[in-house]
Each structure stands twice: as structure tokens, then as C-alpha cells.
mmCIF file of the N, C-alpha and C atoms, coordinates in Angstrom:
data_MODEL
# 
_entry.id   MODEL 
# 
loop_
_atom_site.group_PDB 
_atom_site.id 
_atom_site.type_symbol 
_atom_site.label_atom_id 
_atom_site.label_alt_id 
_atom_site.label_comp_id 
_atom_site.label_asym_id 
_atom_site.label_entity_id 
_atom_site.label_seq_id 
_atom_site.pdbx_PDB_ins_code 
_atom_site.Cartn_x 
_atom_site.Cartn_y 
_atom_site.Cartn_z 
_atom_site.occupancy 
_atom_site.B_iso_or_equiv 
_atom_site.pdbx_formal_charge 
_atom_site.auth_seq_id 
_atom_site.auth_comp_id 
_atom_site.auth_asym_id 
_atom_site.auth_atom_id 
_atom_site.pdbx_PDB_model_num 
ATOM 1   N N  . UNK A 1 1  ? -3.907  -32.860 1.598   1.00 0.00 ? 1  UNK A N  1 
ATOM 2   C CA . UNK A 1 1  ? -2.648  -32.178 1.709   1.00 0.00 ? 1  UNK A CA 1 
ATOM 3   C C  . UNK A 1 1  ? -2.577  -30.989 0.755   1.00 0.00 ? 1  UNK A C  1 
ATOM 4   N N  . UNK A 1 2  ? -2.909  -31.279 -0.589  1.00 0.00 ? 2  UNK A N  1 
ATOM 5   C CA . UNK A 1 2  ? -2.988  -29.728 -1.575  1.00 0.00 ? 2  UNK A CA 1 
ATOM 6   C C  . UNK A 1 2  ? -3.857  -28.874 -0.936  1.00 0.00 ? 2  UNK A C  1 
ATOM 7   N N  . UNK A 1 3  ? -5.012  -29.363 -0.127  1.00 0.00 ? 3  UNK A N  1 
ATOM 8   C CA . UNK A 1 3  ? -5.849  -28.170 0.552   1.00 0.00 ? 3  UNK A CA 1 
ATOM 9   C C  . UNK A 1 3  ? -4.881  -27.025 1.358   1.00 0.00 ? 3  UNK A C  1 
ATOM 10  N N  . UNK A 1 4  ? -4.126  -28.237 2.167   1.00 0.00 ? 4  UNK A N  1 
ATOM 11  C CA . UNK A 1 4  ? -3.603  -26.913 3.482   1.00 0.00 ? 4  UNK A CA 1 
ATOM 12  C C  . UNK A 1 4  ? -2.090  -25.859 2.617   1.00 0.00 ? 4  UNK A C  1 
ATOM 13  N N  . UNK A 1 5  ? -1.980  -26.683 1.416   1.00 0.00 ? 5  UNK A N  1 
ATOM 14  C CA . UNK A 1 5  ? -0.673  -26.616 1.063   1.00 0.00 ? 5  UNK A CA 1 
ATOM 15  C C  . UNK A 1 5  ? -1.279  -24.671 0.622   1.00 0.00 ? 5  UNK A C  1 
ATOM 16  N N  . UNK A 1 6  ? -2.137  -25.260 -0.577  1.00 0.00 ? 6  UNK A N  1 
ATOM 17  C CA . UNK A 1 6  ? -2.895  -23.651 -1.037  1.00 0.00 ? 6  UNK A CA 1 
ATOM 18  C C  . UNK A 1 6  ? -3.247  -22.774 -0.357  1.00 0.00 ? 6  UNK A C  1 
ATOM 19  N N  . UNK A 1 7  ? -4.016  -23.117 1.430   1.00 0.00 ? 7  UNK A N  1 
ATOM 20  C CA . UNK A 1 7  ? -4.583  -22.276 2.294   1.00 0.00 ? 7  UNK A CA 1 
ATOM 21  C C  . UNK A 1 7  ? -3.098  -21.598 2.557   1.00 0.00 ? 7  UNK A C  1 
ATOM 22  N N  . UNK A 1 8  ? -2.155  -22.070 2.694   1.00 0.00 ? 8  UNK A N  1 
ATOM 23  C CA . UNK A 1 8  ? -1.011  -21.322 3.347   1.00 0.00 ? 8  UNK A CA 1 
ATOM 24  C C  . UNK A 1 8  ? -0.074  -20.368 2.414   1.00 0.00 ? 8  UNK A C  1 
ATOM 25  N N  . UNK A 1 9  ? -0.545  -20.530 0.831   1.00 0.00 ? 9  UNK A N  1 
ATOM 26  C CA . UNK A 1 9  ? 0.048   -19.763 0.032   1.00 0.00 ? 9  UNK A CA 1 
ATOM 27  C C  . UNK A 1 9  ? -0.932  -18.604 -0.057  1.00 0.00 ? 9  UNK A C  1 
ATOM 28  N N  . UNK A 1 10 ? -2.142  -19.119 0.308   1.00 0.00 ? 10 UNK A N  1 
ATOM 29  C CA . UNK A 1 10 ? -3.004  -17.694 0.140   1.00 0.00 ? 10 UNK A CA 1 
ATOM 30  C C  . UNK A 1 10 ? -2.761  -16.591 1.279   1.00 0.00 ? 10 UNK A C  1 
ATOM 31  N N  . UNK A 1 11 ? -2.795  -17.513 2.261   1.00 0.00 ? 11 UNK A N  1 
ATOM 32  C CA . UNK A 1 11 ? -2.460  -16.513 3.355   1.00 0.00 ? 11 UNK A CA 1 
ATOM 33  C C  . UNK A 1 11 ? -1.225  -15.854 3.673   1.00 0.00 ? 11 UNK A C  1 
ATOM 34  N N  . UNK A 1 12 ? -0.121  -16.349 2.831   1.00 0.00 ? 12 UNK A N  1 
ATOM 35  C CA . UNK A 1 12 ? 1.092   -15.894 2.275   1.00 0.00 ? 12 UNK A CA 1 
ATOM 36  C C  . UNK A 1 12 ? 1.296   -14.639 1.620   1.00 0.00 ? 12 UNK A C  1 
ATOM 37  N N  . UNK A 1 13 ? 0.414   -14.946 0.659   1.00 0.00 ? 13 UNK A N  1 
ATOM 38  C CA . UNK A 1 13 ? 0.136   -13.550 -0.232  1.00 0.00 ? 13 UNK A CA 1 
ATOM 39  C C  . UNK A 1 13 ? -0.496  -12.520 0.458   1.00 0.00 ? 13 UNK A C  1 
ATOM 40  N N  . UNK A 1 14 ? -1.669  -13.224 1.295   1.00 0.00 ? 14 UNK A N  1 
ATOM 41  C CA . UNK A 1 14 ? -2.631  -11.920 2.257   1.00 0.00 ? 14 UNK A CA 1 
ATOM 42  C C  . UNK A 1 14 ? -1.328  -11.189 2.908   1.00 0.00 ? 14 UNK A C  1 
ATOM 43  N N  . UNK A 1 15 ? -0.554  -11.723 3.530   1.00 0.00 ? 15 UNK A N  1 
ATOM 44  C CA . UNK A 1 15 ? 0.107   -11.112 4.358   1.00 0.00 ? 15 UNK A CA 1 
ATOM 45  C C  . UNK A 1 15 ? 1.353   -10.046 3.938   1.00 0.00 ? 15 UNK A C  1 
ATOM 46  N N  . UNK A 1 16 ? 1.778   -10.727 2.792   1.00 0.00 ? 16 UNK A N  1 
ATOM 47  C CA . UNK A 1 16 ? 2.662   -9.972  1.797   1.00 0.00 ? 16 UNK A CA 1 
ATOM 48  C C  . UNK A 1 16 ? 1.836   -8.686  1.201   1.00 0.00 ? 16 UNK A C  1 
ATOM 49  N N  . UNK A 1 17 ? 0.282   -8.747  0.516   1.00 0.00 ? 17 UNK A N  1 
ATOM 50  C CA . UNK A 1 17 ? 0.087   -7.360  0.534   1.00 0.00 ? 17 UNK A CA 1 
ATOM 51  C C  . UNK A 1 17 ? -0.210  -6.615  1.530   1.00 0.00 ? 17 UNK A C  1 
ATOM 52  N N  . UNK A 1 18 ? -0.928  -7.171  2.467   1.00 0.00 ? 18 UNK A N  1 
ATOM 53  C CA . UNK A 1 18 ? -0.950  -6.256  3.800   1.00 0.00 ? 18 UNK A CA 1 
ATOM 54  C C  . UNK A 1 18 ? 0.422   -5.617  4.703   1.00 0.00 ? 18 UNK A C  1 
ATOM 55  N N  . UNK A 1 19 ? 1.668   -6.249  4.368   1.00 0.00 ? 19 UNK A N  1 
ATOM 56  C CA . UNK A 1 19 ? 2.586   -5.330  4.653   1.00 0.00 ? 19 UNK A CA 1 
ATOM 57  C C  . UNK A 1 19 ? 3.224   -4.805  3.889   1.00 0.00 ? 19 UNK A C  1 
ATOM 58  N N  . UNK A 1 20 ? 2.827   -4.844  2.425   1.00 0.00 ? 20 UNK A N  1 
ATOM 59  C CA . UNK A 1 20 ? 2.677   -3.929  1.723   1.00 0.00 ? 20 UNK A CA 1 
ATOM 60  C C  . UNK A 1 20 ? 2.291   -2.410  1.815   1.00 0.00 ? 20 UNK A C  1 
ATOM 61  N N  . UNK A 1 21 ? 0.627   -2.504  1.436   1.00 0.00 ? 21 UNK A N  1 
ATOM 62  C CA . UNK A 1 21 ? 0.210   -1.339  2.028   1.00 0.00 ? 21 UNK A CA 1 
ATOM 63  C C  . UNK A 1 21 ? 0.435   -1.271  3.197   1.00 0.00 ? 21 UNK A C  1 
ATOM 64  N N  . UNK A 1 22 ? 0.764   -1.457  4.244   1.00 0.00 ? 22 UNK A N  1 
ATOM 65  C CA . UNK A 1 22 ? 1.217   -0.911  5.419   1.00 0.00 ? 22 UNK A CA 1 
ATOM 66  C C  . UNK A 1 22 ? 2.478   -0.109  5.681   1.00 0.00 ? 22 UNK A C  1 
ATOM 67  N N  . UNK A 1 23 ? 3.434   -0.670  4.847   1.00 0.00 ? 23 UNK A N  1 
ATOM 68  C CA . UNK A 1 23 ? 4.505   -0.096  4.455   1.00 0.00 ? 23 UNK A CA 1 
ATOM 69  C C  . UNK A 1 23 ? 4.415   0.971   3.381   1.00 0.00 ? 23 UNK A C  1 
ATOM 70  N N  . UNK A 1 24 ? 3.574   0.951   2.782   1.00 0.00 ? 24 UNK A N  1 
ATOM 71  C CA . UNK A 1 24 ? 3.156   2.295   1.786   1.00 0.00 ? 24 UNK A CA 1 
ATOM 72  C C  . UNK A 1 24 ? 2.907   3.240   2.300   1.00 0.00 ? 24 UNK A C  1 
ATOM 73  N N  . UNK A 1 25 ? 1.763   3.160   3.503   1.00 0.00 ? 25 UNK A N  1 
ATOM 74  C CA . UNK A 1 25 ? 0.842   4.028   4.081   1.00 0.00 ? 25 UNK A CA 1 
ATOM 75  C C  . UNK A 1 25 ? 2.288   4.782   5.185   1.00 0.00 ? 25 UNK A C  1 
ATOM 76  N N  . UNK A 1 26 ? 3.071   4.163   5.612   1.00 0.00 ? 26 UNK A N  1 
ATOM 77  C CA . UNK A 1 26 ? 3.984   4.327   6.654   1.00 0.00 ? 26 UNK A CA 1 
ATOM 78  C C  . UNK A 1 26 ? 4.759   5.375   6.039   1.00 0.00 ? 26 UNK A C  1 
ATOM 79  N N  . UNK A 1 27 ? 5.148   4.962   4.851   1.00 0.00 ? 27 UNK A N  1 
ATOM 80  C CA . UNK A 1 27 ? 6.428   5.972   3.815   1.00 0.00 ? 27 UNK A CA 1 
ATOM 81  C C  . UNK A 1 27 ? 5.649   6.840   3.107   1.00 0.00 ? 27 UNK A C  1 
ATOM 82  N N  . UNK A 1 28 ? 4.498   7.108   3.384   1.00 0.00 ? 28 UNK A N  1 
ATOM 83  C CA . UNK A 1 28 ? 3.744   8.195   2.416   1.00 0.00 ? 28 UNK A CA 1 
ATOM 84  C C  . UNK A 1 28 ? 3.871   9.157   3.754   1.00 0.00 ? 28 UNK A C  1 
ATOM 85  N N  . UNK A 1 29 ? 3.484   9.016   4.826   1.00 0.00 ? 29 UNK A N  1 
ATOM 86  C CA . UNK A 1 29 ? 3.366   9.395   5.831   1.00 0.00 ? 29 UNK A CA 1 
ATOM 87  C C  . UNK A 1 29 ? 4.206   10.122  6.555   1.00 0.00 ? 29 UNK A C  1 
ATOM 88  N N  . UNK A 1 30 ? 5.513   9.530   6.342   1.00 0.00 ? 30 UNK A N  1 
ATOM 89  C CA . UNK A 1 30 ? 6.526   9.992   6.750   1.00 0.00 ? 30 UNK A CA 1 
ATOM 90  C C  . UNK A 1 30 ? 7.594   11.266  5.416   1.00 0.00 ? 30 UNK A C  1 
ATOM 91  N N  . UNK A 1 31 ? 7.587   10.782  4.382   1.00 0.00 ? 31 UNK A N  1 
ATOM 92  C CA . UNK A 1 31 ? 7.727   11.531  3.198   1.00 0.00 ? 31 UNK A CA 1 
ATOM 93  C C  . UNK A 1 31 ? 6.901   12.625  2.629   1.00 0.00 ? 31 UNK A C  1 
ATOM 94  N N  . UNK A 1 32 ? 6.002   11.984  2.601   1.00 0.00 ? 32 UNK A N  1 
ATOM 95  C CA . UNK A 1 32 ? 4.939   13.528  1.942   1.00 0.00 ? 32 UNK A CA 1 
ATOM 96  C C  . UNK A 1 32 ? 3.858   13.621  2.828   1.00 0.00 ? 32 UNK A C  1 
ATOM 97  N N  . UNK A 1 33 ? 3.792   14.383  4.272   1.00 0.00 ? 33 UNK A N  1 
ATOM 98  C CA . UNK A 1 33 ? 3.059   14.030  5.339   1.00 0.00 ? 33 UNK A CA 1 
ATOM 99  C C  . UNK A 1 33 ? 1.308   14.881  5.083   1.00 0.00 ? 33 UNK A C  1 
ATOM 100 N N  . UNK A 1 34 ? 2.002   16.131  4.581   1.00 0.00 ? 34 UNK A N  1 
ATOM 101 C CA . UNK A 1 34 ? 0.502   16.712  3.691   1.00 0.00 ? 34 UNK A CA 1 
ATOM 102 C C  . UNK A 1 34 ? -0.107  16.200  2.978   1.00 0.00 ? 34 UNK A C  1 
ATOM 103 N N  . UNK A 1 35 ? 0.328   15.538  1.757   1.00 0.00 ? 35 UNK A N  1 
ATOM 104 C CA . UNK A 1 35 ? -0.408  14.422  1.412   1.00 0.00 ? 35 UNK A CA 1 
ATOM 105 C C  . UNK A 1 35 ? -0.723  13.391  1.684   1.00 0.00 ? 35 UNK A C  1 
ATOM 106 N N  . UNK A 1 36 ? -0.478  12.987  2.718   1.00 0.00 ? 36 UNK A N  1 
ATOM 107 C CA . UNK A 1 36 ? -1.118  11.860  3.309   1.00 0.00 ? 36 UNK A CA 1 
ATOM 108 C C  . UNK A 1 36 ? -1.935  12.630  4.394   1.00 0.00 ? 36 UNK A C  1 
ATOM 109 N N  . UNK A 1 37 ? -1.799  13.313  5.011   1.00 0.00 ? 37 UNK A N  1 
ATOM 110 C CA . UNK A 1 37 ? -3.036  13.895  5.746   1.00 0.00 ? 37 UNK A CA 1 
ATOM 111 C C  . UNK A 1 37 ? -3.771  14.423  4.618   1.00 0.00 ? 37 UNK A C  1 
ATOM 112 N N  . UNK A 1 38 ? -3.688  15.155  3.935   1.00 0.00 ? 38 UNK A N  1 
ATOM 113 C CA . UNK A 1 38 ? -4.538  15.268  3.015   1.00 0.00 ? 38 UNK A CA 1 
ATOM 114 C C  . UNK A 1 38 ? -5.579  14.508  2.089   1.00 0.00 ? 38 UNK A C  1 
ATOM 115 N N  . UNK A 1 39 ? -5.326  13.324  2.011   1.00 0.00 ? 39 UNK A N  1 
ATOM 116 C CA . UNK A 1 39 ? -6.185  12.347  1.810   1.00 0.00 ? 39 UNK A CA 1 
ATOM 117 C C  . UNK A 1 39 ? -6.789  11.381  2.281   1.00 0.00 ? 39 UNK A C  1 
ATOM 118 N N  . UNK A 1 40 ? -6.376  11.440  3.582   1.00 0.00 ? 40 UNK A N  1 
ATOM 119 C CA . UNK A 1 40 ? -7.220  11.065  4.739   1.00 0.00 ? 40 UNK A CA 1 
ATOM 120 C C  . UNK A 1 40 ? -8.145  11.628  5.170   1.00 0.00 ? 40 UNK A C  1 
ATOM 121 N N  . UNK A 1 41 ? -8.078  13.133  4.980   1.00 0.00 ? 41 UNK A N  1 
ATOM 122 C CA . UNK A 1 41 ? -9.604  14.200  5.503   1.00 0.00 ? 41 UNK A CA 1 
ATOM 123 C C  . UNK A 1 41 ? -10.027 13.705  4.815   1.00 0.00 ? 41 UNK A C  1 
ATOM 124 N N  . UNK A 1 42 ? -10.038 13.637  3.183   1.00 0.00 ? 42 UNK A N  1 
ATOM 125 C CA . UNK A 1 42 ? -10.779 13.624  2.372   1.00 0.00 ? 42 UNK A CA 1 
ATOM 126 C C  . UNK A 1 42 ? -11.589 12.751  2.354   1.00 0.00 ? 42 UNK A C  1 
ATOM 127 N N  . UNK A 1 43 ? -10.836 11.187  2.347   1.00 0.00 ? 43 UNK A N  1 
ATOM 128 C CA . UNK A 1 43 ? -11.154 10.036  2.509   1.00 0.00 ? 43 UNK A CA 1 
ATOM 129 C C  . UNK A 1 43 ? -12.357 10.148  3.661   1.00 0.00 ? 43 UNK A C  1 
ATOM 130 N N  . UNK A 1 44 ? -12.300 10.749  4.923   1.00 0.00 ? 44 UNK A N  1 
ATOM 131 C CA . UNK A 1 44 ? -13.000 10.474  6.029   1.00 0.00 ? 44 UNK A CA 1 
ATOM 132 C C  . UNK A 1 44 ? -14.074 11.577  6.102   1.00 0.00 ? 44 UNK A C  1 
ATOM 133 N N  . UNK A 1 45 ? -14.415 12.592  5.020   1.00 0.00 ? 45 UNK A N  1 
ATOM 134 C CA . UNK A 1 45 ? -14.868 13.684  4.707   1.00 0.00 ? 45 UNK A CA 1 
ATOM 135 C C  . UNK A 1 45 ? -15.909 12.819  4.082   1.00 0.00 ? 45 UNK A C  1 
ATOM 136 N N  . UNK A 1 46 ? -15.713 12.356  2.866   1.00 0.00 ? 46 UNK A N  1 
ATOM 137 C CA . UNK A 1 46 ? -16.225 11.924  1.945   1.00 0.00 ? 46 UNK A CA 1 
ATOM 138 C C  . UNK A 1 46 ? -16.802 10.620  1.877   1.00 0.00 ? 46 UNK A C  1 
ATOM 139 N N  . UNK A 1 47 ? -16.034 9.865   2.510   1.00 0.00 ? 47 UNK A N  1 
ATOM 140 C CA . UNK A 1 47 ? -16.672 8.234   2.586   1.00 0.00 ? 47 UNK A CA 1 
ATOM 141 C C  . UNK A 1 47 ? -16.032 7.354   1.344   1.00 0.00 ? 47 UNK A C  1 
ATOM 142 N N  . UNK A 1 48 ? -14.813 8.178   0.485   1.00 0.00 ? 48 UNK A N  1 
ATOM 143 C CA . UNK A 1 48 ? -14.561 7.591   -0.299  1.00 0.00 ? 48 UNK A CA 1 
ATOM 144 C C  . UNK A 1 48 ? -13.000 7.501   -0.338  1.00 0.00 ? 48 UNK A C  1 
ATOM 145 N N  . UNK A 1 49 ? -12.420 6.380   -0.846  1.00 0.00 ? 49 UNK A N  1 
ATOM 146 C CA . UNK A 1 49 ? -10.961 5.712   -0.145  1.00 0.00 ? 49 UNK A CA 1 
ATOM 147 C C  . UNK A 1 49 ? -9.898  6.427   -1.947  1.00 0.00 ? 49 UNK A C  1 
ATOM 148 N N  . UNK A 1 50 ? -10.932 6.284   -2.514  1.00 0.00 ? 50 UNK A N  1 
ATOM 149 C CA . UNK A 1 50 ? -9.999  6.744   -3.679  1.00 0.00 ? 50 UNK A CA 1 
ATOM 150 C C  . UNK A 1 50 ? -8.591  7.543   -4.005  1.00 0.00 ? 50 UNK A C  1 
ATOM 151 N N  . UNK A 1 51 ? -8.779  8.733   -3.587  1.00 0.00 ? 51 UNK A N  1 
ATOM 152 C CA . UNK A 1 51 ? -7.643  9.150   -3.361  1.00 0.00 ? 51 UNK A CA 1 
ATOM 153 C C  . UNK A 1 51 ? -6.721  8.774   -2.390  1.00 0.00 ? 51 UNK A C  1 
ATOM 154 N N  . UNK A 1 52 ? -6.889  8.333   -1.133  1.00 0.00 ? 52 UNK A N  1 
ATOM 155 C CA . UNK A 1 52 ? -5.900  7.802   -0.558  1.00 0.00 ? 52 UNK A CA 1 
ATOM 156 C C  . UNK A 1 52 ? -4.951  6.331   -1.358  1.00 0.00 ? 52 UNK A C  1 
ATOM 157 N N  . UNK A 1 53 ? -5.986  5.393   -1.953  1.00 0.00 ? 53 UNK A N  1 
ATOM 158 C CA . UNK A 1 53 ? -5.643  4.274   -2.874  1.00 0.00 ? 53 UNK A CA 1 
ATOM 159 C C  . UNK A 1 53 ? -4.705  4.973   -3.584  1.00 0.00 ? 53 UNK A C  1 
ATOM 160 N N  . UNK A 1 54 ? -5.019  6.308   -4.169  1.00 0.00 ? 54 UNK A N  1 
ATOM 161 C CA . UNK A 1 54 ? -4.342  6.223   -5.640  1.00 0.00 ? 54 UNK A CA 1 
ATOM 162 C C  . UNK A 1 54 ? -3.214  6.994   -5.258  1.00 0.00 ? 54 UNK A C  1 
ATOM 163 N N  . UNK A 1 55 ? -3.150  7.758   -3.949  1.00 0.00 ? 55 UNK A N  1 
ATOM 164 C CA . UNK A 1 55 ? -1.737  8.353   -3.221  1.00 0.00 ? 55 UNK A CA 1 
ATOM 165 C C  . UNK A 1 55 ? -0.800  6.766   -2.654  1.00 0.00 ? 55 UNK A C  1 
ATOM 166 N N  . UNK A 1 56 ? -1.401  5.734   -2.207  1.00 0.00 ? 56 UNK A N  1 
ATOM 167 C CA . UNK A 1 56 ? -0.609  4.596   -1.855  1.00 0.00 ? 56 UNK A CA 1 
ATOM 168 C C  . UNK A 1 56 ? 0.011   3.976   -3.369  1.00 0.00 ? 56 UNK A C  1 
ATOM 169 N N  . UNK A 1 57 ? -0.457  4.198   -4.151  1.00 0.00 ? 57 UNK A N  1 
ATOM 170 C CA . UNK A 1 57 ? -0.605  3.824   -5.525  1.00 0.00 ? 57 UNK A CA 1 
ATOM 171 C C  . UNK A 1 57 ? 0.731   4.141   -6.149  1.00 0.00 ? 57 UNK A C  1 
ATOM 172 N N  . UNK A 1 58 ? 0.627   5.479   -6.103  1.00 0.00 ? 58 UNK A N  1 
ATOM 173 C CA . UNK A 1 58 ? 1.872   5.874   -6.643  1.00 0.00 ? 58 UNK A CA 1 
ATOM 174 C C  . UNK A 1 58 ? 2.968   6.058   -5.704  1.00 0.00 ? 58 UNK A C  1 
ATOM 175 N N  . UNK A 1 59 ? 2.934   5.414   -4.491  1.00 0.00 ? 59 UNK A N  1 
ATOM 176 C CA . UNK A 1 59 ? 4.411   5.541   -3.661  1.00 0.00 ? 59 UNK A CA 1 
ATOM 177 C C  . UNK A 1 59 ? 4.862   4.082   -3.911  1.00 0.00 ? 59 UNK A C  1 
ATOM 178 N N  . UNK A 1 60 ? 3.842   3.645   -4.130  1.00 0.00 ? 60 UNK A N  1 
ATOM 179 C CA . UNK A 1 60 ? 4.822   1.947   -4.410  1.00 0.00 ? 60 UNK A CA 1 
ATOM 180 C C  . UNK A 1 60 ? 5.299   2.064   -5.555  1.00 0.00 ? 60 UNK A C  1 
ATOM 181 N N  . UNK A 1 61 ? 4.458   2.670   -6.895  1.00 0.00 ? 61 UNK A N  1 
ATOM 182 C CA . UNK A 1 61 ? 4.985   2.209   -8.053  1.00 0.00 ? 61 UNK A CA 1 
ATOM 183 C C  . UNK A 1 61 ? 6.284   3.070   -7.967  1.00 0.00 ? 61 UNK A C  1 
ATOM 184 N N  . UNK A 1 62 ? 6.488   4.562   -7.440  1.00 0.00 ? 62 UNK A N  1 
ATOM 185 C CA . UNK A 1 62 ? 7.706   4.943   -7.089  1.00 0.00 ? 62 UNK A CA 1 
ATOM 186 C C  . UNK A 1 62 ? 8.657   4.188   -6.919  1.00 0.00 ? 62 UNK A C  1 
ATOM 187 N N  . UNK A 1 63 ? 8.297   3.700   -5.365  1.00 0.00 ? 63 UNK A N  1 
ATOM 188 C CA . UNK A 1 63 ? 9.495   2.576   -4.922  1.00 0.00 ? 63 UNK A CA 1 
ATOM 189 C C  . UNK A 1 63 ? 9.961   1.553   -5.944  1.00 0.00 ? 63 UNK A C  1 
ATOM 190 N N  . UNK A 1 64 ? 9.110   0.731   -6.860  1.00 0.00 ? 64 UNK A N  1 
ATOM 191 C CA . UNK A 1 64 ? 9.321   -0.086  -7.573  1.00 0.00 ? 64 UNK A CA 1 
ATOM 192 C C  . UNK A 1 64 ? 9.934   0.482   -8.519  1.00 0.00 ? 64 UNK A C  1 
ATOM 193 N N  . UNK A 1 65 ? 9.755   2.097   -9.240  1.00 0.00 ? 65 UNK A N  1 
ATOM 194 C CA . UNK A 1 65 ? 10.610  2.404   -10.368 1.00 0.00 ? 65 UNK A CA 1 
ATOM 195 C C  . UNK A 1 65 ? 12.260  2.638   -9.973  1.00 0.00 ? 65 UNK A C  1 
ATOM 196 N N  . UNK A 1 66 ? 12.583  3.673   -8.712  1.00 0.00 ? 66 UNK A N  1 
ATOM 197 C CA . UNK A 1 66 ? 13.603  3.428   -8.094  1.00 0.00 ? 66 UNK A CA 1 
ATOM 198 C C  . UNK A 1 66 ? 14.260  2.028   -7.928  1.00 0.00 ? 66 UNK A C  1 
ATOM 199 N N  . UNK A 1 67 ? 13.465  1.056   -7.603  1.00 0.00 ? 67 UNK A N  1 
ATOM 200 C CA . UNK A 1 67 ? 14.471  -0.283  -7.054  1.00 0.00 ? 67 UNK A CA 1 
ATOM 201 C C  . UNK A 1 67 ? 14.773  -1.144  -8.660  1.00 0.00 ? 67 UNK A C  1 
ATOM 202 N N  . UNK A 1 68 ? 14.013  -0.992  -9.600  1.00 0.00 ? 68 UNK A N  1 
ATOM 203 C CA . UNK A 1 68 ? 14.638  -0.965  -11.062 1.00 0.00 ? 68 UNK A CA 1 
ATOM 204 C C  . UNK A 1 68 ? 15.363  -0.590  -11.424 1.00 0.00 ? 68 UNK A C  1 
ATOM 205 N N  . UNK A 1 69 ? 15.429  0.714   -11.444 1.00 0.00 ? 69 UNK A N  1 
ATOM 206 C CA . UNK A 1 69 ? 16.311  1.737   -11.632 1.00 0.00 ? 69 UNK A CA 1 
ATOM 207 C C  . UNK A 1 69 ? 17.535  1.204   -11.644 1.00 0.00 ? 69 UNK A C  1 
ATOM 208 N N  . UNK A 1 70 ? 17.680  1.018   -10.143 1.00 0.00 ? 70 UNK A N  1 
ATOM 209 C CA . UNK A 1 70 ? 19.208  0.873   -9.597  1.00 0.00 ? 70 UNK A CA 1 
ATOM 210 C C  . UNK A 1 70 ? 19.636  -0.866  -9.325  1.00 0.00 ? 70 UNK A C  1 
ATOM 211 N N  . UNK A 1 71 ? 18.881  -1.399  -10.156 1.00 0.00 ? 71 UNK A N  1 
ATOM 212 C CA . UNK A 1 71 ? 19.053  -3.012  -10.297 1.00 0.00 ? 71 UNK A CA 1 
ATOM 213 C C  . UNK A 1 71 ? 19.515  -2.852  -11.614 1.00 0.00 ? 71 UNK A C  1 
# 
């Protein structure tokens, strides 16, 4: 029973960051649309995800300083 109990918190969490970044990638997209195309060439130019990471990066920690903010 602790087996399935843990499998379902993990996959809990999987799913919580994946609509996470999904929701990052969505509001970067829609908000700062040059920069998010912009680091997608790059990303797909280059072979390297970095800058797109570190553009998703800072729209969450955004969101998170805003929803502090005003808590």
C-alpha cells in the first residue's frame, strides 16, 4: 500500500510541474511574444534549451514575486 500511495504522489508532482512549465511557456508567449520566439530560434538554432529555461525561469519567478506581493 505505501508503494502505490508514493507512485501517486510522484506522479502528482510530475504533473504539477508539467503544468507548470506549460503554463509558463503559454504566458511568456502570449506577454513577451519576441522573446519567446526569440529563444526558441535560438534554442532550435543551437541545440541548446538554455535560454529558453532561463526565459521560463524568470516568468515564474515573476509570477511568484507578484502573487507575494499582493498576499
Amino acid at each position: 500500500m505505501s508503494l502505490a500511495r508514493w507512485s501517486v504522489s510522484l506522479i502528482a508532482v510530475i504533473g504539477i510541474l508539467a503544468a507548470t512549465i506549460a503554463g509558463a511557456t503559454i504566458w511568456l508567449l502570449l506577454t513577451d511574444p519576441v522573446r519567446g520566439a526569440d529563444t526558441v530560434s535560438t534554442a532550435m538554432a543551437t541545440g541548446d534549451i538554455t535560454p529558453f529555461m532561463r526565459a521560463l525561469g524568470g516568468v515564474i519567478v515573476d509570477a511568484l514575486r507578484d502573487l507575494f506581493r499582493y498576499l
